[in-house]
C-alpha positions as CSV (number, residue, x, y, z in Angstrom):
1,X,35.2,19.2,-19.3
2,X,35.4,17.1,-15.9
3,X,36.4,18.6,-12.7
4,X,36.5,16.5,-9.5
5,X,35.4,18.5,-6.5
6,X,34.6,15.9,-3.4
7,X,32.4,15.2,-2.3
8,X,31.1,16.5,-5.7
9,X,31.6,15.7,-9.4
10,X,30.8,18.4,-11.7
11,X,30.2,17.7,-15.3
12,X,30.1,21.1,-17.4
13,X,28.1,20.5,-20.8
14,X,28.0,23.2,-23.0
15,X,24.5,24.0,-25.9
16,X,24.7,26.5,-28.1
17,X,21.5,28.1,-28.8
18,X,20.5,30.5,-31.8
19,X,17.5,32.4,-30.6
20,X,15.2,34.3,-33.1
21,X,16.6,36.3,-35.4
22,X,19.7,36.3,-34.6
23,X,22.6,34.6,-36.7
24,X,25.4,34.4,-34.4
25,X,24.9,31.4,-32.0
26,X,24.3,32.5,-28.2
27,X,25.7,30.4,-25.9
28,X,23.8,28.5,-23.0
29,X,25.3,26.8,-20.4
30,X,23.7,23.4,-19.5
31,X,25.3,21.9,-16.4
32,X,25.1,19.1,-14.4
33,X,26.5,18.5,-11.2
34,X,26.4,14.8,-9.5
35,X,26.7,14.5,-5.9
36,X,29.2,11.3,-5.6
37,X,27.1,8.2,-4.2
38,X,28.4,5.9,-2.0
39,X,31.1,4.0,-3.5
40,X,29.9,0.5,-2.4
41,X,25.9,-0.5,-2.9
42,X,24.8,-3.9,-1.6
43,X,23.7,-6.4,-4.3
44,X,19.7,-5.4,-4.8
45,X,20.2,-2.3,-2.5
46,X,19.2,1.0,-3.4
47,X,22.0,3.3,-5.1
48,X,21.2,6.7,-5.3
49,X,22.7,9.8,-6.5
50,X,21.8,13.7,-6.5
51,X,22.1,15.6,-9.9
52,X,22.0,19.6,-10.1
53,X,20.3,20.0,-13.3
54,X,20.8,23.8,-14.9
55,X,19.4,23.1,-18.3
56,X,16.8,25.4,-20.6
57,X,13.9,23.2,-20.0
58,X,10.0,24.6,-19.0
59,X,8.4,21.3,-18.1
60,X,10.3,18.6,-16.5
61,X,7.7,16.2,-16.5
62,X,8.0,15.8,-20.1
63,X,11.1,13.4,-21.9
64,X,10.3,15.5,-25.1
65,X,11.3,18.6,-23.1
66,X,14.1,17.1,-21.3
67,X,15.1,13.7,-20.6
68,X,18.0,12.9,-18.5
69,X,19.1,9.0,-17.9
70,X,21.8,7.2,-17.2
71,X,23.0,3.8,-18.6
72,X,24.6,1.7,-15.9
73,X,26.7,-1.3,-17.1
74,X,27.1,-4.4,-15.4
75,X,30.5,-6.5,-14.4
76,X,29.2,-9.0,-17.6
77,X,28.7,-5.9,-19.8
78,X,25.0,-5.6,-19.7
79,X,23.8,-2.0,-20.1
80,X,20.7,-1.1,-18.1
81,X,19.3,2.6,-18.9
82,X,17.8,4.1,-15.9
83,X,15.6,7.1,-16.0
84,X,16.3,10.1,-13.8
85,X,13.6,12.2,-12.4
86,X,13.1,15.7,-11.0
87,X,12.9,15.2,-7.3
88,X,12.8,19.3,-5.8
89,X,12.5,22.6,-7.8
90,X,14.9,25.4,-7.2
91,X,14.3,27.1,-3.8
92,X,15.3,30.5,-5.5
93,X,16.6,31.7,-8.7
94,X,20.0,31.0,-9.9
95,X,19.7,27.4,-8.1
96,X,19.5,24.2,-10.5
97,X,16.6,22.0,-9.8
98,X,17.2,18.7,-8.0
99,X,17.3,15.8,-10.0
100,X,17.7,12.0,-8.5
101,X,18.9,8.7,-10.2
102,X,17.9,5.5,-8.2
103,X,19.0,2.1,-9.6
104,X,19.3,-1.5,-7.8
105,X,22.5,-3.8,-9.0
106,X,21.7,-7.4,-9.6
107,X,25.2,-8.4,-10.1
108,X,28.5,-8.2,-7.4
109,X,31.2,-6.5,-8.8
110,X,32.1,-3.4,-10.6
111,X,29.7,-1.3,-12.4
112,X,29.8,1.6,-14.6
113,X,27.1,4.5,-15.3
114,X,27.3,7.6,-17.3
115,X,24.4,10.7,-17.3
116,X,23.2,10.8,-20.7
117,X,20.9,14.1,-21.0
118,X,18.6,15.6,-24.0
119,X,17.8,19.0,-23.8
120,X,17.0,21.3,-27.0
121,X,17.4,18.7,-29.2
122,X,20.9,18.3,-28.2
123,X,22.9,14.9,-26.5
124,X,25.3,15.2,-24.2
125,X,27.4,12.6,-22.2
126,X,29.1,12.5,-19.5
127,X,32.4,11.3,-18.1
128,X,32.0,7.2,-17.2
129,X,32.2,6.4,-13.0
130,X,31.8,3.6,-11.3
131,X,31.1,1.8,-7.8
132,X,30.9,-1.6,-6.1
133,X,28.0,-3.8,-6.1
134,X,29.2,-6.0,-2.9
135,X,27.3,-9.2,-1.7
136,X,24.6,-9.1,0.6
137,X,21.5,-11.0,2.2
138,X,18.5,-9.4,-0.2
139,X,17.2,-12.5,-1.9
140,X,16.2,-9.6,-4.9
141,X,12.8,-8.8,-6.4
142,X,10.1,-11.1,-7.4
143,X,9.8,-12.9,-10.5
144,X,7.5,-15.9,-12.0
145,X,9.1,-19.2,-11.3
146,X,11.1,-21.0,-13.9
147,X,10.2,-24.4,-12.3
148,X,6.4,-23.6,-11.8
149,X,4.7,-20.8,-13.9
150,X,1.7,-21.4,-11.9
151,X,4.1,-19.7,-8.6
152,X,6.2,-16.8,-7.3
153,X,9.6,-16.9,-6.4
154,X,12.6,-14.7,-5.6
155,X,15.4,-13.8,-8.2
156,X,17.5,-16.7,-6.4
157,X,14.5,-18.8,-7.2
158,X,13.5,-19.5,-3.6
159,X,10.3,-19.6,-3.2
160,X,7.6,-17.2,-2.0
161,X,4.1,-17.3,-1.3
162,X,2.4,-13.5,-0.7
163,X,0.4,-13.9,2.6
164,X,-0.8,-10.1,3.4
165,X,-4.0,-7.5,2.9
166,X,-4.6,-4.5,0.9
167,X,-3.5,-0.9,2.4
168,X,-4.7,1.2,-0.3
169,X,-4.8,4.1,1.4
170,X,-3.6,5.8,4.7
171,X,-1.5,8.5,5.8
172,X,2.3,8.0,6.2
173,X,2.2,7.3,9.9
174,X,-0.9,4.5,9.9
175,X,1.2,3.2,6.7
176,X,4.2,3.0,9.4
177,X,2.3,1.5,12.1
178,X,-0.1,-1.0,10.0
179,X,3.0,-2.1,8.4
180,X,5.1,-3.0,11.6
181,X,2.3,-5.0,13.2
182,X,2.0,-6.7,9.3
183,X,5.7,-8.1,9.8
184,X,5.1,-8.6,13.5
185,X,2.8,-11.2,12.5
186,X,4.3,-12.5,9.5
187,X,2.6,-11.1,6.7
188,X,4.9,-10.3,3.7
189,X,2.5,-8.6,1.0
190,X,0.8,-4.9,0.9
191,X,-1.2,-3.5,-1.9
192,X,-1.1,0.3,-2.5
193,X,-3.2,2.7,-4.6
194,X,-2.0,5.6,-6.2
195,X,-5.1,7.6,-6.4
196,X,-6.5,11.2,-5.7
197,X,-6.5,10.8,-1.9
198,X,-3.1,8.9,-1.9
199,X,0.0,9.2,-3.4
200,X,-1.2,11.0,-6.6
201,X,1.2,12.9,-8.4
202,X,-1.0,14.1,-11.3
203,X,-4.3,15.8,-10.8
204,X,-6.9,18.6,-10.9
205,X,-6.3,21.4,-8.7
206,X,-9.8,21.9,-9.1
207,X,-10.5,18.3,-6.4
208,X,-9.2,20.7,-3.8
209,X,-5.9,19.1,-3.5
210,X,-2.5,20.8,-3.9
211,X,-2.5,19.4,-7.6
212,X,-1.1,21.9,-10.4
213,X,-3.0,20.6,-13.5
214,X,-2.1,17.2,-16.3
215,X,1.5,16.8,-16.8
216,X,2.7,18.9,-13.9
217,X,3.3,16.6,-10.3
218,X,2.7,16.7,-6.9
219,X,6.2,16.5,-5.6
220,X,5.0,16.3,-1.7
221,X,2.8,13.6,-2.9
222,X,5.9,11.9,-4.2
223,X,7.7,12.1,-1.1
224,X,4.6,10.2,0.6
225,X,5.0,7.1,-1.4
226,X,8.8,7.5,-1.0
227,X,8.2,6.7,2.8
228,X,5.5,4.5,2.3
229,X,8.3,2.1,0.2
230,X,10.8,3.2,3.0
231,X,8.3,1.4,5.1
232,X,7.9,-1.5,2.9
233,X,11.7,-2.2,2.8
234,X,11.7,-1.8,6.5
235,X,9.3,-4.4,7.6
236,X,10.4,-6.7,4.6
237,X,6.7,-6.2,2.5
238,X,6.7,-6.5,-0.7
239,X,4.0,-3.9,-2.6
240,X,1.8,-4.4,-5.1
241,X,1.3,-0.7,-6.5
242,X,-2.0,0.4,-8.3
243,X,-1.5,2.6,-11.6
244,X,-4.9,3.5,-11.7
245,X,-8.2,3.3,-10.3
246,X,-11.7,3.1,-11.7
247,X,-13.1,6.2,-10.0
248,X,-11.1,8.5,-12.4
249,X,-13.0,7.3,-15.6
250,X,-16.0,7.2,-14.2
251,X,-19.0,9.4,-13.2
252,X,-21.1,6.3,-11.7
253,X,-19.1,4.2,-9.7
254,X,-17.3,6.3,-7.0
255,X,-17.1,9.0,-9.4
256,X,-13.7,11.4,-9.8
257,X,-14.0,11.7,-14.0
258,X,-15.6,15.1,-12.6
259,X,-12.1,16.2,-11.0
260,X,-9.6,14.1,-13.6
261,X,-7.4,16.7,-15.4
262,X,-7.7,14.3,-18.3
263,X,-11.2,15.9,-18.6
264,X,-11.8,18.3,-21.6
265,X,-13.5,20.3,-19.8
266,X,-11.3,21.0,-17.3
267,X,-8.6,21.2,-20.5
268,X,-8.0,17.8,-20.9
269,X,-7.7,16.0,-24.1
270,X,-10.5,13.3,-23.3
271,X,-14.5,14.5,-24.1
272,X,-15.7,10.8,-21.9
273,X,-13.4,8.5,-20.1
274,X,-13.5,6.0,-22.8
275,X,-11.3,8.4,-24.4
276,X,-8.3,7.9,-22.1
277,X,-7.6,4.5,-24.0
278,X,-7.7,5.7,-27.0
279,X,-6.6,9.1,-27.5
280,X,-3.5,9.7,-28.7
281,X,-2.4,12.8,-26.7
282,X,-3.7,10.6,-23.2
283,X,-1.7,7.6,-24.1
284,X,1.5,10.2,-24.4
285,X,0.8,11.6,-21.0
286,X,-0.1,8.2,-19.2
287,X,3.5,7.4,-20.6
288,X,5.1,10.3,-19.5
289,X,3.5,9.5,-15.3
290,X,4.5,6.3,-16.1
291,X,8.0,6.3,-17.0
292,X,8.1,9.1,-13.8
293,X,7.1,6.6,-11.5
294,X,9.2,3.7,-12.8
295,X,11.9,5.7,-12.0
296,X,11.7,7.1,-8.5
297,X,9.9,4.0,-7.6
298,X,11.3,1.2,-9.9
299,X,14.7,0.8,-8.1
300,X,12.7,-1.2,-4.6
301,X,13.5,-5.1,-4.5
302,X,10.0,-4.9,-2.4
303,X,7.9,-3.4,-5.3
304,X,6.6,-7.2,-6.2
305,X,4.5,-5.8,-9.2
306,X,3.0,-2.6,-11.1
307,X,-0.7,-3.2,-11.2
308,X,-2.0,-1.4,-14.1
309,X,-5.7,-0.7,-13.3
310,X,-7.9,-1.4,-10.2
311,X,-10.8,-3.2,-11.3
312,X,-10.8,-1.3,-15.2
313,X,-14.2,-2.7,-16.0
314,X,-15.7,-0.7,-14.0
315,X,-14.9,2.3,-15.9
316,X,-17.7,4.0,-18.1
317,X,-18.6,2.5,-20.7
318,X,-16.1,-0.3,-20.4
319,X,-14.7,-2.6,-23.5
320,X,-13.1,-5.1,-24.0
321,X,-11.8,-3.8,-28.0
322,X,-10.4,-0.8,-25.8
323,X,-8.9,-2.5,-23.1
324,X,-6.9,-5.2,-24.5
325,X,-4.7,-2.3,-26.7
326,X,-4.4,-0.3,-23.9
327,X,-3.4,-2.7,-21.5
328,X,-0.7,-4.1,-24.0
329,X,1.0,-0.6,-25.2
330,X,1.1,0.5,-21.7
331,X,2.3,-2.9,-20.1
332,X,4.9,-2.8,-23.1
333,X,6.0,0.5,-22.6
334,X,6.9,-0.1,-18.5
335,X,8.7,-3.7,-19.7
336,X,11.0,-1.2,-21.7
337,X,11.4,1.6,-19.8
338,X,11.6,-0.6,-16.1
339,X,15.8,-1.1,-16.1
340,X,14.7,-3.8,-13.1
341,X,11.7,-6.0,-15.1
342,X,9.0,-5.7,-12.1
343,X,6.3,-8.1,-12.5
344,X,2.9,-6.7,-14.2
345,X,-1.0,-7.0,-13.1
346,X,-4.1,-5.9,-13.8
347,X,-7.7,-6.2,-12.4
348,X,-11.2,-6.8,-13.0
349,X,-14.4,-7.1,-10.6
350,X,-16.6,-8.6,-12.7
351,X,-15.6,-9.2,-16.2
352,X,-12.1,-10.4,-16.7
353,X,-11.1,-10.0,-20.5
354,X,-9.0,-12.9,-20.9
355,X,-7.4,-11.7,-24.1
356,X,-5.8,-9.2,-21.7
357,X,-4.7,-11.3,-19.4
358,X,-3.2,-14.1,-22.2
359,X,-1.0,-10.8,-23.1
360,X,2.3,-12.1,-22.7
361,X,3.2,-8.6,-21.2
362,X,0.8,-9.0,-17.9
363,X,2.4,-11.8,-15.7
364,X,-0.1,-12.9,-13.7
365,X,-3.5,-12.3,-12.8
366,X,-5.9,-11.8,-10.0
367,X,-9.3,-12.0,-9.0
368,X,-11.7,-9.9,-6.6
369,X,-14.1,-11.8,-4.8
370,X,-17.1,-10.5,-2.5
371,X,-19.4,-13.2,-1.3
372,X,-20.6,-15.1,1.9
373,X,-19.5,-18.9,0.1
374,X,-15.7,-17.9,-0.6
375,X,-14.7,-22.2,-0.4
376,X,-17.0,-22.8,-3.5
377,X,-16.0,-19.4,-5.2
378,X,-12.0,-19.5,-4.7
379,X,-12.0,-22.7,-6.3
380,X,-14.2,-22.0,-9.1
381,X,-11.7,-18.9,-9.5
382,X,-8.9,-21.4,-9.4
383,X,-10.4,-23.8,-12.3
384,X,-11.3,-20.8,-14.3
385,X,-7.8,-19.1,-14.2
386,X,-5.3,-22.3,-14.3
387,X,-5.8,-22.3,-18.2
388,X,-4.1,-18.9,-18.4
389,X,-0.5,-20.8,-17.2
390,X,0.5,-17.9,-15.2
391,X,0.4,-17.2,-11.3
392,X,-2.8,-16.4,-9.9
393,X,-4.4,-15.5,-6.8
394,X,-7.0,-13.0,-5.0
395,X,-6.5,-10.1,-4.6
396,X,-9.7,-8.4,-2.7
397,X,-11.6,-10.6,-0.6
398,X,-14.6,-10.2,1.9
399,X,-18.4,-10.8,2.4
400,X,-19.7,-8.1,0.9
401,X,-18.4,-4.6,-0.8
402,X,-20.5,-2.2,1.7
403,X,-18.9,-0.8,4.5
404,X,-19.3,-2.1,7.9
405,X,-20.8,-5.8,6.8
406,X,-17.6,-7.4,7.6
407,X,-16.5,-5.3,10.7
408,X,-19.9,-7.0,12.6
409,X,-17.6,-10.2,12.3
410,X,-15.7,-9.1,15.2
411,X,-13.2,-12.5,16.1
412,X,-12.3,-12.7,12.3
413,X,-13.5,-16.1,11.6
414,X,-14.7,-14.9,8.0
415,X,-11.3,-13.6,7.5
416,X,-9.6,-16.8,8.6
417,X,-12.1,-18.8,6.7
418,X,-10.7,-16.8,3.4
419,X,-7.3,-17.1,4.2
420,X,-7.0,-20.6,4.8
421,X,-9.3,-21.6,2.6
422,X,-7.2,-20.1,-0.2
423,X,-3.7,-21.5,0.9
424,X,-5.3,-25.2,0.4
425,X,-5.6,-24.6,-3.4
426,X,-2.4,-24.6,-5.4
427,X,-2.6,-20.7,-6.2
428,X,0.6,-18.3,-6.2
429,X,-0.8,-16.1,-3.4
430,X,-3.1,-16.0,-0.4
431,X,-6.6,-14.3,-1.0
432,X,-6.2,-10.5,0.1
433,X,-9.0,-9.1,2.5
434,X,-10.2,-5.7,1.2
435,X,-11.6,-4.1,4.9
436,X,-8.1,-3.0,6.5
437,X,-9.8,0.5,7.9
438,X,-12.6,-0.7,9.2
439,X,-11.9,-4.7,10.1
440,X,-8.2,-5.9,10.4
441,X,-6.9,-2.8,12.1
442,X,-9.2,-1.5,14.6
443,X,-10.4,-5.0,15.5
444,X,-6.6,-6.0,15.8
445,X,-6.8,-9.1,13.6
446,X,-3.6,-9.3,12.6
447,X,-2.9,-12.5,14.3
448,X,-4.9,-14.4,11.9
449,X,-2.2,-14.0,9.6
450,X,0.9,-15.2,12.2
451,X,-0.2,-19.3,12.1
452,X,-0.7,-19.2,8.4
453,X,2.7,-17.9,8.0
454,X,4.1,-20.3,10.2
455,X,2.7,-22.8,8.6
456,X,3.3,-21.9,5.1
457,X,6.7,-21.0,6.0
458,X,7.4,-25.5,6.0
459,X,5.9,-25.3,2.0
460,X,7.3,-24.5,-0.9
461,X,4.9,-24.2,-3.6
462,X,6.8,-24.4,-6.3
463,X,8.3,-27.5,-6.5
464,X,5.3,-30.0,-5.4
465,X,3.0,-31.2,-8.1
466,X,-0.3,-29.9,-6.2
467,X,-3.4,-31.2,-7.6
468,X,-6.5,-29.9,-6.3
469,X,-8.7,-32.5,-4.2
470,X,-12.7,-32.1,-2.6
471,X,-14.5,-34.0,-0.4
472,X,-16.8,-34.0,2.2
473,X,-16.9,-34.9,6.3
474,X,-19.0,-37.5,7.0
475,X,-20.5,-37.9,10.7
476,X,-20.6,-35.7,13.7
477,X,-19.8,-32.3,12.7
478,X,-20.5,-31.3,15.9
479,X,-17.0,-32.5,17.4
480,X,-14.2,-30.5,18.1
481,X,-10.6,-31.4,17.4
């Protein structure tokens, strides 16, 4: 049964229940209630709706518990299933927990969605509702070219080079002020951990954050990242976001496996981090934060990619027999379960597996570079990587990996060396400096990025036929010009 209260629709949907022992069916109420969205969404803007889920679940967190999605259908007929996602638990009892659908239209016109909800083994649909995808100036979210595999360009096929830095981590408000003075000077790219100390939702309690345990999230975490991509949309950046990090599978290199609920010994399912690509019951689970992130994150036009691992090789006891699987069952599950087909990454420091990177499922690749000759190594990065066919660029850059070493460069000419350097080989994306807390922000380098993007802004990479050429200055060196 449907009734229409505005600014409410309330969709009633009845299970019935046997509970042990008995043989006359007990009735339980499942109800949803959908707060009515705005009737009109721009084309690639955000539609969003509330949903009032009173439904006999016990963890939310997991599809085979509940799952509640809705399938939105275009003005051509294409049907698009979006996952929903729990987004506030009752305040007190008797309340339904809040539940939130966000979806971005990529097609003007009228569009259809219907809740689809399974609970106790049991189906139920709702009534079919509908609102206006009217035109706008978003130029949508980014995909591989179709005239140049090598580049980047928008869904309208215009093209777009990344010029930006990393911003793994920061509280909301430097996130809000780094990224304004980003756009001030023309930058367009961020890239964005999700790790312990940032934006986690799922974690030890034991690490002395307010983490309740594997498969149960950090809500107030989620929030964070929903401002920091409030942020991103604000000053027009699009965001690379991190998956995962090497320090949680490992107990040498910036060690967290110590703190990673995944732990058996803090209940886990995993005796040694190696485990987490292989075991059965991790792969579930990894799915599970997966498909929550795709979808309270998924719906932004400025999430450019998911990056699936920071720099995986430096896990313990790294392979290249357990990466490969892993990286294509996971990257295969987000190109099913992402309604808006965000671009996929990965990284390596040291030893790129190239059979992960061929995977037709990771869309382009990257490379971290630390060294004092950055000319000689960016192009021997370029040679290395062209074979793949698929956009590639750097995506951590400076002269060394320790603290400090690049802050003593106090003007930035390192830093405009890298960039620069970088834009003159036909890659998809400028190279990325790594030191934003200790280099680019307190020594107010943004600048560096403002002529570059002016100058890149006359070039459009995507429909030259760039061929890379070297030389050498003969005579005075000594001369300015």
């Amino acid at each position: 049964m449907l009734l229409i209260k505005r600014p409410l629709l309330v969709f009633f949907l009845c299970l019935l229940i046997l509970e042990p022992g008995c043989t006359t069916p007990s009735p339980i109420q499942t109800s949803i209630t959908v707060q009515v969205p705005n009737n009109s969404v721009p084309l690639y803007g955000k539609f969003e709706t509330v949903l009032a889920v009173d439904a006999p679940y016990s963890n939310a967190f997991d599809p085979r518990d509940i799952s509640v999605d809705v399938e939105f259908t275009s003005p051509s007929g294409t049907n698009k299933i979006c996952p929903a996602f729990l987004y506030s638990f009752a305040s007190k009892p008797g309340i339904p927990d809040e539940w939130r659908v966000r979806f971005s239209p990529d097609e003007e016109g009228l569009w259809q969605w219907k809740i689809k909800t399974v609970t106790q083994n049991k189906t139920l649909e709702s009534a079919v509702t509908t609102f206006d995808c009217i035109p706008s100036t978003n130029r949508g979210p980014i995909t591989v070219s179709s005239w140049d595999p090598r580049f980047f360009a928008y869904e309208c096929e215009a093209s777009f080079y990344p010029i930006g830095h990393n911003v793994c981590w920061n509280s909301l408000e430097e996130y809000r002020e780094q990224f304004a003075l980003m756009a001030a000077n023309g930058e367009n790219w961020a890239r964005v951990w999700i790790a312990p100390w940032n934006c986690e939702i799922e974690w030890s309690p034991r690490d002395g954050y307010t983490y309740h345990g594997l498969g149960a999230y950090n809500l107030d975490n989620a929030r964070k990242l929903d401002g920091i991509m409030d942020a991103a949309d604000e000053n027009h950046l699009y965001i690379q976001l991190v998956l995962h990090e090497h320090c949680r599978l490992s107990a040498k290199t910036n060690p967290e496996w110590q703190n990673n609920p995944y732990n058996a010994q803090l209940g886990g399912p995993c005796a040694a981090p190696k485990d987490f690509f292989v075991n059965e019951e991790a792969r579930r689970l990894a799915k599970n934060r997966l498909r929550y992130i795709v979808a309270r994150w998924g719906y932004s036009d400025h999430l450019m990619a998911w990056e699936l691992f920071n720099e995986v090789d430096l896990t313990d006891e790294f392979s290249f027999d357990r990466d490969t699987p892993w990286h294509r069952e996971m990257a295969e599950f987000l190109k099913k379960t992402d309604p808006h087909g965000h671009l996929i990454t990965t990284s390596y420091m040291s030893a790129p597996n190239a059979d992960t990177l061929r995977l037709p499922v990771i869309d382009y690749s990257q490379s971290h570079v630390y060294a004092e000759d950055i000319d000689r190594r960016f192009l021997r990065f370029y040679e290395s990587y062209a074979s793949l066919g698929k956009p590639h660029f750097i995506g951590e850059f400076g002269r060394h990996t320790a603290d400090g070493v690049d802050a003593q460069d106090l003007d930035g000419s390192f830093l405009h060396a890298g960039i620069w350097a970088q834009f003159m080989l036909p890659s998809a994306g400028n190279a990325m400096s790594w030191w934003w807390y200790d280099h680019i922000h307190p020594h107010r380098l943004y600048p560096a990025f403002a002529a570059l993007s002016r100058f890149s802004a006359d070039v459009t990479r995507n429909c030259g036929d760039w061929v890379v050429q070297t030389g050498r200055f003969k005579g005075d060196l000594g001369t300015r010009f």
